[in-house]
VEXDREN-331352 format. One record per atom (N, C-alpha, C): z, x, y; residue in one letter. Coordinates in steps of 0.001 Angstrom, whole numbers, padded with zeros to 6 digits, always signed. Example, Ala and Ser with C-alpha at 12.3 -4.5 7.8 and 13.67 -1.06 7.14 Angstrom:
2
+007800+013190-005690a/+007800+012300-004500a/+007800+013200-003300a/+007080+012850-002250s/+007140+013670-001060s/+007870+012900+000030s/
END
This chain:
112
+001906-008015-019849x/+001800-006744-019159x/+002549-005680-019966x/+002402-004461-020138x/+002395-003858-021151x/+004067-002989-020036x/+004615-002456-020833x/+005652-001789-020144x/+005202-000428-018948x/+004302+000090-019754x/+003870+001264-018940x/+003524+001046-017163x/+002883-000510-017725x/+001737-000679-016067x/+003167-000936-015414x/+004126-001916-015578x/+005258-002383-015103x/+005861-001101-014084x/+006086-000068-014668x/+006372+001248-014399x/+005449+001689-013200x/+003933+001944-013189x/+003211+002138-012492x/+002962+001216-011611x/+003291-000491-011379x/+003125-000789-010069x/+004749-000502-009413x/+005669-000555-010171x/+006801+000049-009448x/+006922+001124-008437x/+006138+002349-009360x/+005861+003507-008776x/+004953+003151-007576x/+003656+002618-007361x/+003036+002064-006237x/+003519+001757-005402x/+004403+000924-005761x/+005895+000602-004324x/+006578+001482-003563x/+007123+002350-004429x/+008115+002980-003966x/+006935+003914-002846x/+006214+004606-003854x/+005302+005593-003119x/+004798+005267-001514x/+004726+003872-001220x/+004179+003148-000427x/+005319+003074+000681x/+006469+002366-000299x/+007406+002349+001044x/+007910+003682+001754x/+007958+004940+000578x/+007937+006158+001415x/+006734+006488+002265x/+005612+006217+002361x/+004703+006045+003500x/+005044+005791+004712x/+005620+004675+004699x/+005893+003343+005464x/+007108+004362+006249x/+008042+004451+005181x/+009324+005436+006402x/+008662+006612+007103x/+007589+007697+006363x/+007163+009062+006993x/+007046+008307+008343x/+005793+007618+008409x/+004986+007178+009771x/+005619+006021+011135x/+006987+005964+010583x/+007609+005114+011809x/+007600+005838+012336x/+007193+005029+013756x/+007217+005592+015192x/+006024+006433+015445x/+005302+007169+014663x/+003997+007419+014507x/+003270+006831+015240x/+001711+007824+015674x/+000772+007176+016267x/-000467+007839+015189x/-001526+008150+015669x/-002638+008543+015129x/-002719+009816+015429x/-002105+010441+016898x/-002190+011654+017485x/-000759+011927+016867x/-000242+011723+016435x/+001236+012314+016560x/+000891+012684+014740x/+000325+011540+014292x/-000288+011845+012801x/-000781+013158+012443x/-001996+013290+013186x/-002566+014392+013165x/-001668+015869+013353x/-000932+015600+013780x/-000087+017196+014873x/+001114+017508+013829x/+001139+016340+012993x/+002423+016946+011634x/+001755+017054+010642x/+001755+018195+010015x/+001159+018757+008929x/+001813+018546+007570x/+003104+018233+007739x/+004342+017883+006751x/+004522+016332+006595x/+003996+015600+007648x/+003570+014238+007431x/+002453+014300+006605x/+001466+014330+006887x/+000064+014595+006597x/+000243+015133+005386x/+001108+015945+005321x/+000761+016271+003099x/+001938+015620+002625x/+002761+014699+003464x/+003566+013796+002266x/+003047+012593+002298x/+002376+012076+003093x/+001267+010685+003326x/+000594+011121+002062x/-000326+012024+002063x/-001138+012547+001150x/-000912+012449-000535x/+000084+013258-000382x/+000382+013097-001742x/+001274+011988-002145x/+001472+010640-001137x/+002182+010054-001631x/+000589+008565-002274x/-000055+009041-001697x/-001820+008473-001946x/-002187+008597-002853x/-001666+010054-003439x/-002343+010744-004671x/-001743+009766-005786x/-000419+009534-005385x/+000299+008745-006458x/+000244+007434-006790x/-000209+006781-005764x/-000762+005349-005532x/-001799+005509-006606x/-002908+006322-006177x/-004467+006410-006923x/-004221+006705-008417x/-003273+008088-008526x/-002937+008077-010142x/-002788+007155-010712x/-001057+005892-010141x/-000976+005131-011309x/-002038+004197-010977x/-002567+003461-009999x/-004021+002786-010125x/-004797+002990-011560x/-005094+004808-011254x/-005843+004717-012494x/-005469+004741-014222x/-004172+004883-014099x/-003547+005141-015304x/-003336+003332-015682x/-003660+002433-014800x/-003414+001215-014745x/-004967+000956-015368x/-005509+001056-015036x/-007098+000614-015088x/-007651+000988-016596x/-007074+002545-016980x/-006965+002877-018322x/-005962+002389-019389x/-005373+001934-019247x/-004418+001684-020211x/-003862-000197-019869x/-004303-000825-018938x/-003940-001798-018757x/-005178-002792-017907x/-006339-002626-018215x/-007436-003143-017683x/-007772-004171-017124x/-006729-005227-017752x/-006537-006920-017058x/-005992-006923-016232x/-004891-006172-016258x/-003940-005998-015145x/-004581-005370-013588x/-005519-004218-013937x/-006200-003546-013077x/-007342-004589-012371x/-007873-005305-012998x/-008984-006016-012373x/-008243-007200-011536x/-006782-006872-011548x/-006179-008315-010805x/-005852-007902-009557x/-005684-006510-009225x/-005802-005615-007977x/-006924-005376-006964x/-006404-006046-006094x/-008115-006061-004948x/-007991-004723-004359x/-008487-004177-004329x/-008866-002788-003557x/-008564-001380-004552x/-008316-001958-006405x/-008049-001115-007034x/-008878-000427-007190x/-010134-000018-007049x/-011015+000632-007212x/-011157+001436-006467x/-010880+001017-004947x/-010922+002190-003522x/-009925+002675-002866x/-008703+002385-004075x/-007378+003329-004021x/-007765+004948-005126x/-008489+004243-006381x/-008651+004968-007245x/-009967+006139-006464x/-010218+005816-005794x/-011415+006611-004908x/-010390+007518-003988x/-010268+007209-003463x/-009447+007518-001966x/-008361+009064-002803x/-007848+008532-003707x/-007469+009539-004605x/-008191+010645-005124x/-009192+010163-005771x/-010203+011946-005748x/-010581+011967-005021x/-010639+011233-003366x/-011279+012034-002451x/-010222+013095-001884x/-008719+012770-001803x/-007973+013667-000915x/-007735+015151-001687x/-007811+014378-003394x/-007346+015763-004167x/-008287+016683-004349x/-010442+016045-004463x/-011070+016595-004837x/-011960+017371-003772x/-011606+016897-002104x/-012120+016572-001409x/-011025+017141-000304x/-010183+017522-000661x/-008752+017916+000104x/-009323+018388+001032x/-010599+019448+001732x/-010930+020046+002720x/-011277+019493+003692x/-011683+018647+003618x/-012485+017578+004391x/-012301+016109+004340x/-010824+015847+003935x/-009687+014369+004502x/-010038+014063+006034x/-010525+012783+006174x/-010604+012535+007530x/-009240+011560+007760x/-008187+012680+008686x/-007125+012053+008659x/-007300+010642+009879x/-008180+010458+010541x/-008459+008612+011150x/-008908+007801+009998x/-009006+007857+008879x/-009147+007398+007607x/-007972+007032+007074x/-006851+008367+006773x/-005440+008087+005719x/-005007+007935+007392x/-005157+007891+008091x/-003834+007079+009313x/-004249+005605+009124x/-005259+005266+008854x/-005893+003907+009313x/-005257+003076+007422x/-005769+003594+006503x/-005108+003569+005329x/-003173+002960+004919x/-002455+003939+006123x/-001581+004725+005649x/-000354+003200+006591x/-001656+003104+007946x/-001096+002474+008783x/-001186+000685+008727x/-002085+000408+008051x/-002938-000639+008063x/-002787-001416+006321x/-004170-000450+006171x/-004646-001364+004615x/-003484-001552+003930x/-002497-000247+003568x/-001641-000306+002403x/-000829-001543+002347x/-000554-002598+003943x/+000390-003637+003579x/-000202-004879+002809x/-001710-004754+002982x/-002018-005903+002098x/-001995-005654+000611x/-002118-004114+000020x/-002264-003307-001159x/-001100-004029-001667x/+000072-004053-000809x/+001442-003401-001543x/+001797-005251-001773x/+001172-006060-001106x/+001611-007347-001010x/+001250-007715-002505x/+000286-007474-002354x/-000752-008245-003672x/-000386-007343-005367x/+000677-005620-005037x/+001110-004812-006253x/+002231-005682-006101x/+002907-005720-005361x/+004438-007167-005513x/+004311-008061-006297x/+003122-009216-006246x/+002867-010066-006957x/+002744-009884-008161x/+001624-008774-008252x/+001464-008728-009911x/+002715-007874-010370x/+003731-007098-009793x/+005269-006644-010664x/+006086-008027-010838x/+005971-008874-009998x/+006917-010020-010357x/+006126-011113-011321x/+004765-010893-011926x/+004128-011827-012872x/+004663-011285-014361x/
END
């Protein structure tokens, strides 16, 4: 594994576990009604999807060992390219849900 990716699933972590703190105690409605949640969820997505893709470019074996690396790397130009029309029951469901299996399976491959 090349030093760089090492760096970038690190960064995946961290980004993730700051997720994880915004939305305690959180609901889906309470999601929606903070706007300062909602753009640090957001951009903490953006950062997930970046190093994803900076992973996929520069570390390609590594990237294909990531299950859902492809629809992190999506999910990312959708919020940045697509920012108008984020369906936040999507990044709550994302934010609340998917990311713990994401972050299980970026663990594994930082400790390989």
């Amino acid at each position: 594994m090349l030093p760089d990716t090492r760096k970038h699933l690190i960064d995946i972590l961290a980004a993730a576990a700051d997720i994880k703190a915004f939305i305690l105690g959180y609901d889906l409605s309470s999601y929606r009604n903070d706007a300062k949640c909602r753009a640090a969820v957001e951009r903490k997505l953006e950062i997930i999807g970046e190093a994803c893709s900076r992973i996929r470019n520069e570390d390609p074996d590594v990237f294909e060992r990531m299950p859902y690396g492809h629809q992190v790397v999506g999910l990312r130009n959708r919020v940045i390219h697509g920012y108008d029309c984020v369906d936040d029951a999507i990044i709550w469901d994302v934010a609340s849900d998917k990311l713990k299996s994401f972050v299980t399976d970026v663990e594994a491959l930082a400790r390989s």
